[in-house]
C-alpha positions in Angstrom: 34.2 -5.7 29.8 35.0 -4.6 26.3 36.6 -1.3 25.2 36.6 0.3 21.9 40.0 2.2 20.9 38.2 5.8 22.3 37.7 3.6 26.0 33.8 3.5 25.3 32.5 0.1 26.8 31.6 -2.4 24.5 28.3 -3.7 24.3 28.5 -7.6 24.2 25.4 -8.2 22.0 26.2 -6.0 18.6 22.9 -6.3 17.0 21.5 -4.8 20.5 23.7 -1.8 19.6 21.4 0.9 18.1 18.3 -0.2 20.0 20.3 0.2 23.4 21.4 3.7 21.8 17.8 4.4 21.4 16.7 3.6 24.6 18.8 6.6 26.4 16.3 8.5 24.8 12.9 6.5 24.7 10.6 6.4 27.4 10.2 3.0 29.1 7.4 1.0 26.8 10.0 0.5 24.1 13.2 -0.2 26.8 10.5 -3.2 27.9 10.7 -4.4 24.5 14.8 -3.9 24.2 15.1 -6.4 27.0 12.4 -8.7 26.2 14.3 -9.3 22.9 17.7 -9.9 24.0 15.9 -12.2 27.4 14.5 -14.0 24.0 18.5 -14.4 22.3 20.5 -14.7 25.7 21.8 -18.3 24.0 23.4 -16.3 21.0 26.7 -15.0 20.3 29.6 -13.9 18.2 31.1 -17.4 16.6 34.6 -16.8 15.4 36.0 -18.6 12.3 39.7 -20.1 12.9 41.5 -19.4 9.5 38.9 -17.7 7.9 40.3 -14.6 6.1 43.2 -14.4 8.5 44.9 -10.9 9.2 42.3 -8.8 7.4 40.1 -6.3 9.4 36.7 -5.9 7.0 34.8 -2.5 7.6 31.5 -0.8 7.4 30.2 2.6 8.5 26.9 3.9 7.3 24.6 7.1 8.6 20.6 7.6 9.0 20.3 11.5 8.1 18.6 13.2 10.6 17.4 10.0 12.5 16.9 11.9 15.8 13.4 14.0 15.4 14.1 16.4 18.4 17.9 17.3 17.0 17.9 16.7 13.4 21.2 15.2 14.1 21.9 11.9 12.5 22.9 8.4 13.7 26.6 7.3 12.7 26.6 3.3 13.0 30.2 1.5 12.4 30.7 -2.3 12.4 34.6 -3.9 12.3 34.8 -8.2 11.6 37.8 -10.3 11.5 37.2 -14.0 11.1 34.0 -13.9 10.3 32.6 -12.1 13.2 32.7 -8.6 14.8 35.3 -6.8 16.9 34.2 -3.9 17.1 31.0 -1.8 16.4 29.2 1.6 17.5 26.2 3.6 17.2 25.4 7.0 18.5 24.3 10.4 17.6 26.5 12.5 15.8 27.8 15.5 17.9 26.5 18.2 15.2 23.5 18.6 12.4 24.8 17.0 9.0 23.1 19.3 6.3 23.5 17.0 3.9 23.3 13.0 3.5 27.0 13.0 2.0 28.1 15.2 5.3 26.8 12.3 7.6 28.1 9.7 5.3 31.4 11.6 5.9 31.2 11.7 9.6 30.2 8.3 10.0 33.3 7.3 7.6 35.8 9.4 10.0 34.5 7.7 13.4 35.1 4.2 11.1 38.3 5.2 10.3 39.8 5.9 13.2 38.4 2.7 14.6 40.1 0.7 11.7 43.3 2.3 12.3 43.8 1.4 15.9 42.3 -2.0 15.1 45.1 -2.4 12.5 48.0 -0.9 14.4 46.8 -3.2 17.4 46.7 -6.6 15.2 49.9 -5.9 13.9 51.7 -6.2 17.0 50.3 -9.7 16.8 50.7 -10.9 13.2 51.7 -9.5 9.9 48.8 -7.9 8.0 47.7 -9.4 4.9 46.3 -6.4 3.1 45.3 -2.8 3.7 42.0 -2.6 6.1 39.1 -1.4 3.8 35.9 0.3 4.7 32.9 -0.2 2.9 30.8 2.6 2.4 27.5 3.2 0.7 27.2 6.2 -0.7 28.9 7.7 -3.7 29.3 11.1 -3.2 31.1 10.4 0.5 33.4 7.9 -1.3 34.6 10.3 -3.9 35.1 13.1 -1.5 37.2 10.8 0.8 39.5 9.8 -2.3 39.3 13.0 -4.1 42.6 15.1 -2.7 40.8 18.0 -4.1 39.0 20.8 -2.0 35.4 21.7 -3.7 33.8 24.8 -3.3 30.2 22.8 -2.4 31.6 20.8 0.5 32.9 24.2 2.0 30.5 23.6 4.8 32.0 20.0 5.7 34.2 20.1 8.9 37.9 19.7 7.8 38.6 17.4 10.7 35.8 14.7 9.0 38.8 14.2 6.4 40.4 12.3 8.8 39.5 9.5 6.8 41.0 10.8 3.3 44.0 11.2 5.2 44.6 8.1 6.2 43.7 6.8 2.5 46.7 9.1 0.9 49.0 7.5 3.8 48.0 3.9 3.0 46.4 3.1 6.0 43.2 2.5 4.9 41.0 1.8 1.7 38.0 3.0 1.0 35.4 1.1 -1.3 31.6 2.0 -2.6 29.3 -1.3 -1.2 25.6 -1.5 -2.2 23.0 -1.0 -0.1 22.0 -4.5 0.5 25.6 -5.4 1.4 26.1 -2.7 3.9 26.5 -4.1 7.4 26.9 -1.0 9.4 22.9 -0.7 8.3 22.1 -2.5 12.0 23.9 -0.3 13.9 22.5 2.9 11.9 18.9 2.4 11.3 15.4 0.5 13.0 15.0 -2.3 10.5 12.3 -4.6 9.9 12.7 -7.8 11.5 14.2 -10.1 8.5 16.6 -7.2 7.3 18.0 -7.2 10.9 18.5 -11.0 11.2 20.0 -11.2 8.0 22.3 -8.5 9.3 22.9 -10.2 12.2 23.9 -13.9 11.1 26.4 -11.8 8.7 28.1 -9.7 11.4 28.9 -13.4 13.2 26.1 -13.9 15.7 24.9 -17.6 15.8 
């Protein structure tokens, strides 16, 4: 059994994440489906590359505003890879409604963030990092806020504690870098996708 750093069990098949997520809530028709697809991938799995990119942690966190029709609340997915494959990953409904797109952005960046930092502090008591963990986020109002030290008036409404993140940036912990849409991994664990979005997704987050 896997744990992530908060003691949540781990699910084994990442790219199962958000649909399993789902499924808490669905009635059974669509669980059906959820196990008919990973009966139909029970041969795949996370492949590890020796050597590739040792010592560096790479990170993505992304949020579906509002996903959940019944809550308004949105969807926080995070993904964590080190050679070539991941290490960690989450998705799950975010505890409170995000009013804006940039407020779940935020939220989903401070779960990622404190993910990354226990990821790092763990690896280092094996080996000697290589560089500062990033984390690769999509939206360009959440990555200003996070590196802007400043307090604006229109984020007011914005939970202090989801600065967590810019925190750890001003202590050198962590970096924080815009990624484009296509390029943003943390997608699967967010959002349904259509069936060739999600298997690209899924060959890049290391499952062969």
């Amino acid at each position: 059994m896997l744990l992530d750093s908060a003691g949540r069990e781990l699910n084994s098949q990442p790219a199962s994440c958000k649909s399993n997520a789902l499924a808490t809530r669905l009635p059974s028709h669509p669980v059906k489906r959820i196990f008919r697809h990973l009966k139909g991938k029970a041969d795949r799995g996370l492949v590890y590359k020796p050597g590739y990119k040792p010592a560096v942690i790479e990170n993505y966190s992304d949020a579906d505003h509002g996903s959940d029709l019944q809550t308004g609340r949105s969807t926080t997915g995070v993904v964590c890879l080190h050679a070539g494959a991941a290490i960690s990953w989450c998705s799950q409904r975010q505890a409170s409604v995000a009013i804006s797109t940039t407020e779940a952005e935020i939220v989903a960046a401070s779960e990622a963030a404190r993910e990354v930092v226990w990821l790092k502090r763990l690896m280092e008591t094996m080996t000697v990092m290589n560089s500062v963990p990033e984390l690769y986020v999509d939206n360009d109002a959440a990555v200003k806020l996070e590196l802007n030290p400043e307090f604006h008036r229109r984020t007011k409404h914005i939970r202090i504690r989801h600065f967590f993140v810019r925190e750890r940036v001003s202590e050198g912990e962590l970096d924080v870098k815009r990624v484009s849409a296509e390029f943003q991994l943390a997608d699967i664990m967010a959002k349904p996708l259509h069936k060739p979005r999600f298997e690209t997704l899924s060959n890049q987050i290391g499952l062969a």
